[in-house]
C-alpha positions in Angstrom: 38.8 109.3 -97.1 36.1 110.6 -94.5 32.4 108.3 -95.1 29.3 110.7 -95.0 26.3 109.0 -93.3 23.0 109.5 -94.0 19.7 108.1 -93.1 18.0 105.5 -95.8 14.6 106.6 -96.8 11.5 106.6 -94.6 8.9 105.5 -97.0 6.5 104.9 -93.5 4.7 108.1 -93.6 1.9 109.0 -95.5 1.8 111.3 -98.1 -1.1 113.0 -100.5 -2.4 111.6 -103.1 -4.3 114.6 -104.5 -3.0 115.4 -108.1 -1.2 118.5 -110.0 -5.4 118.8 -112.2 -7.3 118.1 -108.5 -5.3 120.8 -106.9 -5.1 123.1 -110.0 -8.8 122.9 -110.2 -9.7 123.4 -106.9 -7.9 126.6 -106.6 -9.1 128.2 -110.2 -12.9 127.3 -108.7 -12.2 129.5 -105.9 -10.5 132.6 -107.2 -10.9 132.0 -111.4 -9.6 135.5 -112.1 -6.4 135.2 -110.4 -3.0 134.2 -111.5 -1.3 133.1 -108.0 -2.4 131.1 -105.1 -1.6 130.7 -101.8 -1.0 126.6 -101.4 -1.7 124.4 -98.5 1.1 122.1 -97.2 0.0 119.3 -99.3 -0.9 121.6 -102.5 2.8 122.9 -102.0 3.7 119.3 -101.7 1.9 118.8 -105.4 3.6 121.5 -106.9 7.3 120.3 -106.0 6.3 116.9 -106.7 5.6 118.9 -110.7 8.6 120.8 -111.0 10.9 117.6 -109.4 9.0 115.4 -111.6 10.3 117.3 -114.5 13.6 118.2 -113.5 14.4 114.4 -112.8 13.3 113.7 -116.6 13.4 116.7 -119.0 16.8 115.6 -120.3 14.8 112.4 -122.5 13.5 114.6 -124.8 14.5 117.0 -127.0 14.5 121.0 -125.7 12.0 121.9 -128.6 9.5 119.1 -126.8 10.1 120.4 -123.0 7.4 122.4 -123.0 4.9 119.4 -124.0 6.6 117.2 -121.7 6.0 119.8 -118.6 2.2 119.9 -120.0 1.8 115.6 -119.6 3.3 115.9 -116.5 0.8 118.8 -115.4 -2.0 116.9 -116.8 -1.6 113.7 -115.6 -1.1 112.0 -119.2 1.4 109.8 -118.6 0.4 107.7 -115.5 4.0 106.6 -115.0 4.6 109.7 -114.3 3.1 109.6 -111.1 6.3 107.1 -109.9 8.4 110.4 -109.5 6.1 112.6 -108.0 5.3 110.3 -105.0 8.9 109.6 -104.3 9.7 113.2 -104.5 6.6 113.4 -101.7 8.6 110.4 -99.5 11.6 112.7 -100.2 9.9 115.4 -98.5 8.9 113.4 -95.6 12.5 112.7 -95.1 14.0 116.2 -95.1 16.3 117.6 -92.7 15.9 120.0 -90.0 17.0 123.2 -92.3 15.4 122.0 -95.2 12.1 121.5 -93.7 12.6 124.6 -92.3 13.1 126.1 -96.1 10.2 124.5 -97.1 8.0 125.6 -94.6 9.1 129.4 -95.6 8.4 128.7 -98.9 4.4 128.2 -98.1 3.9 131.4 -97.9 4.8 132.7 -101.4 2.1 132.8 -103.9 2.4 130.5 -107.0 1.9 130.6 -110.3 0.3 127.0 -111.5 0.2 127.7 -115.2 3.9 128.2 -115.5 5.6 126.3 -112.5 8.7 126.8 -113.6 8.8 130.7 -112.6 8.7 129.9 -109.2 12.4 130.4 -108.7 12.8 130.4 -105.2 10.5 127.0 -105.0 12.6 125.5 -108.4 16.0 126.3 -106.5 14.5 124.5 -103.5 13.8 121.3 -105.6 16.9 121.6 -107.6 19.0 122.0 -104.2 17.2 119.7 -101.6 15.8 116.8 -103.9 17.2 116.7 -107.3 20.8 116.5 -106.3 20.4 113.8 -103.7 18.1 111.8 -106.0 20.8 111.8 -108.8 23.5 111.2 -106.3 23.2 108.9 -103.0 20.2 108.1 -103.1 19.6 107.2 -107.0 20.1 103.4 -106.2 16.8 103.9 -103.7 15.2 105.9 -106.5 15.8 102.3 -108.2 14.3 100.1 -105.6 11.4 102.5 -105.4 11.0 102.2 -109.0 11.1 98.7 -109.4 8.5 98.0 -106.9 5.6 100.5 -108.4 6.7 98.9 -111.9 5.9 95.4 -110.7 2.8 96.8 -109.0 1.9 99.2 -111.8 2.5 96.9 -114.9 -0.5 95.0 -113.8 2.2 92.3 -113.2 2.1 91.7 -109.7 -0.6 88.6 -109.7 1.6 87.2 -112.1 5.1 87.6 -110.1 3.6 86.3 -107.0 2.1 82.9 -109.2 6.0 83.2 -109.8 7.0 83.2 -106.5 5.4 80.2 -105.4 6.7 78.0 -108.2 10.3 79.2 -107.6 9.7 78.1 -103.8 8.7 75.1 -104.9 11.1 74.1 -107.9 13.8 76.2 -106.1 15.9 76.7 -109.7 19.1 78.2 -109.6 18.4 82.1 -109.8 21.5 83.2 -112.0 20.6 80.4 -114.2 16.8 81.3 -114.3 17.9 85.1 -114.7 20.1 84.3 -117.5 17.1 82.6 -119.5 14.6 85.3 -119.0 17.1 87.6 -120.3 17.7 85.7 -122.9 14.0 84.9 -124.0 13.5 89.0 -124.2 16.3 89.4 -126.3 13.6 87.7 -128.7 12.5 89.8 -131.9 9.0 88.8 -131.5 9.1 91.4 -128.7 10.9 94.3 -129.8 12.1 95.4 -126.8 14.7 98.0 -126.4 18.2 97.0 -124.4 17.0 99.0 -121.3 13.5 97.6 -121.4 15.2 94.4 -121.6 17.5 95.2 -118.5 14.7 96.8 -116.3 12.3 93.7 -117.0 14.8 91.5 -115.8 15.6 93.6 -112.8 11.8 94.0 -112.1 11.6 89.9 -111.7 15.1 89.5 -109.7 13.7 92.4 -107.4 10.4 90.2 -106.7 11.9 86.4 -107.0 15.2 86.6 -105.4 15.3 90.2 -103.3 18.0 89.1 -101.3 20.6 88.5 -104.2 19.4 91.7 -105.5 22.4 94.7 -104.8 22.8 98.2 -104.7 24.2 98.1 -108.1 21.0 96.2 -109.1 19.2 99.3 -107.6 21.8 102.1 -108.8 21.0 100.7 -112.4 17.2 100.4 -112.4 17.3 104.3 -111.0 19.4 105.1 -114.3 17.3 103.6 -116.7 14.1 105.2 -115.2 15.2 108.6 -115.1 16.5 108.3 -118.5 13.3 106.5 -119.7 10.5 107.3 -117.8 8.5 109.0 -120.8 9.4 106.2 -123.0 8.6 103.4 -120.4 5.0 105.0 -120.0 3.8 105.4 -123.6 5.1 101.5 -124.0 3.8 100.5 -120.4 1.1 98.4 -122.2 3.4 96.5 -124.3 6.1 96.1 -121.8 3.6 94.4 -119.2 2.0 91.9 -122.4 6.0 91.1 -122.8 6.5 90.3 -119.2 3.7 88.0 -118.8 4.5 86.1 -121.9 8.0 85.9 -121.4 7.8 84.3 -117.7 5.2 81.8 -119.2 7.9 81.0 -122.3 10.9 80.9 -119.4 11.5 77.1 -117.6 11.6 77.5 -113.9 14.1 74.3 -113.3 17.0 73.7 -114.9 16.4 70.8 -117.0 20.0 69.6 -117.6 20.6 69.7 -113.6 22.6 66.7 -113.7 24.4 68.0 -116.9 26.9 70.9 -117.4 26.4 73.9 -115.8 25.6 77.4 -117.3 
């Protein structure tokens, strides 16, 4: 069997920060009577960062509720939301030759912004160039990428890098560690959901022990977010109140070392 070879993500560039409601706005306060804009490279950038955002995650709710989830994603009311939409912007910073090429072309369409899903041409683009590779190859970098803005976005960091000294300085073995945390969210007093369960852990290997974390680590953190994303954000408070607790709850030395082994 032939390998194919590609290039791991360059997440070294900048990209724009301006949202979907910045750009939106901006355009309606120049031309409020028309339908279609022209888009800069960036606002283009915005839109595909919409339409990918939702393509990636549409299949977690219902079809009746599609229509409301495209409108929190338009409107900026699920902050988690924004995790897709800037890796869909690294994405595009790492396109090839041809499909920059595509992209380019496509800047000089006019676009709807109230219904961004009849932009075919652009939809097929993201469907084609950055949809498929995200679900495919490079889901298990869509992971990585999605447990670091968790940890950083959970308000959780301060608390993982407190974390990070003690483990340095205890040095407890990490399955065993890994095997307790899991095991103190299983608890009822936080009401956590099997995935939630399985990202949090992921979240703290990622940041305590990045070398023992693997591309299967990765490939499962990816699956859980695009399956959860919407979920993930309307419980974001709660899951970063459960994280903190739970790491305070959780031992960082074994304290049967000289007993029997987990």
């Amino acid at each position: 069997m032939s390998e194919t070879l590609y290039k791991v993500l360059d997440f070294s560039r900048p990209i724009g920060r301006q949202s979907f409601r910045e750009v939106f706005r901006e355009l309606d306060n120049t031309s409020p009577s028309h339908n279609k804009f022209t888009l800069s490279e960036d606002q283009l950038k915005t839109l595909v960062g919409v339409i990918f955002t939702y393509g990636l995650h549409y299949d977690e709710v219902p079809e009746k509720q599609r229509e409301l989830l495209l409108k929190a994603i338009l409107e900026g009311k699920q902050p988690l939301f924004d995790l897709s939409q800037t890796f869909a912007k690294h994405l595009m910073n790492n396109l090839g030759d041809s499909a920059v090429s595509q992209l380019e072309a496509l800047q000089n369409s006019e676009y709807d912004l109230k219904r961004p899903l009849s932009n075919e041409p652009l939809v097929d683009f993201v469907e084609e160039e950055l949809l498929d590779q995200t679900t495919s190859y490079r889901k298990w970098e869509y992971g990585r990428f999605s447990v670091a803005y968790l940890a950083a976005h959970l308000s959780i960091q301060v608390v993982l890098e407190n974390m990070e000294k003690t483990v340095k300085e205890k040095k407890p073995r990490p399955e065993v560690y890994l095997k307790n945390f899991g095991k103190e969210l299983e608890n009822s007093r936080y009401n956590l959901d099997v995935h939630e369960q399985l990202l949090l852990n992921l979240i703290v290997k990622a940041k305590l022990w990045p070398e023992k974390t693997t591309m299967a680590d990765y490939l499962l953190a990816g699956s859980i977010t695009q399956q959860y994303l919407l979920g993930l954000s309307l419980r974001s408070n709660k899951l970063t109140t459960t994280i903190k607790n739970a790491l305070e709850n959780v031992p960082t030395i074994n304290k049967r070392r000289g007993g029997p082994k987990l």
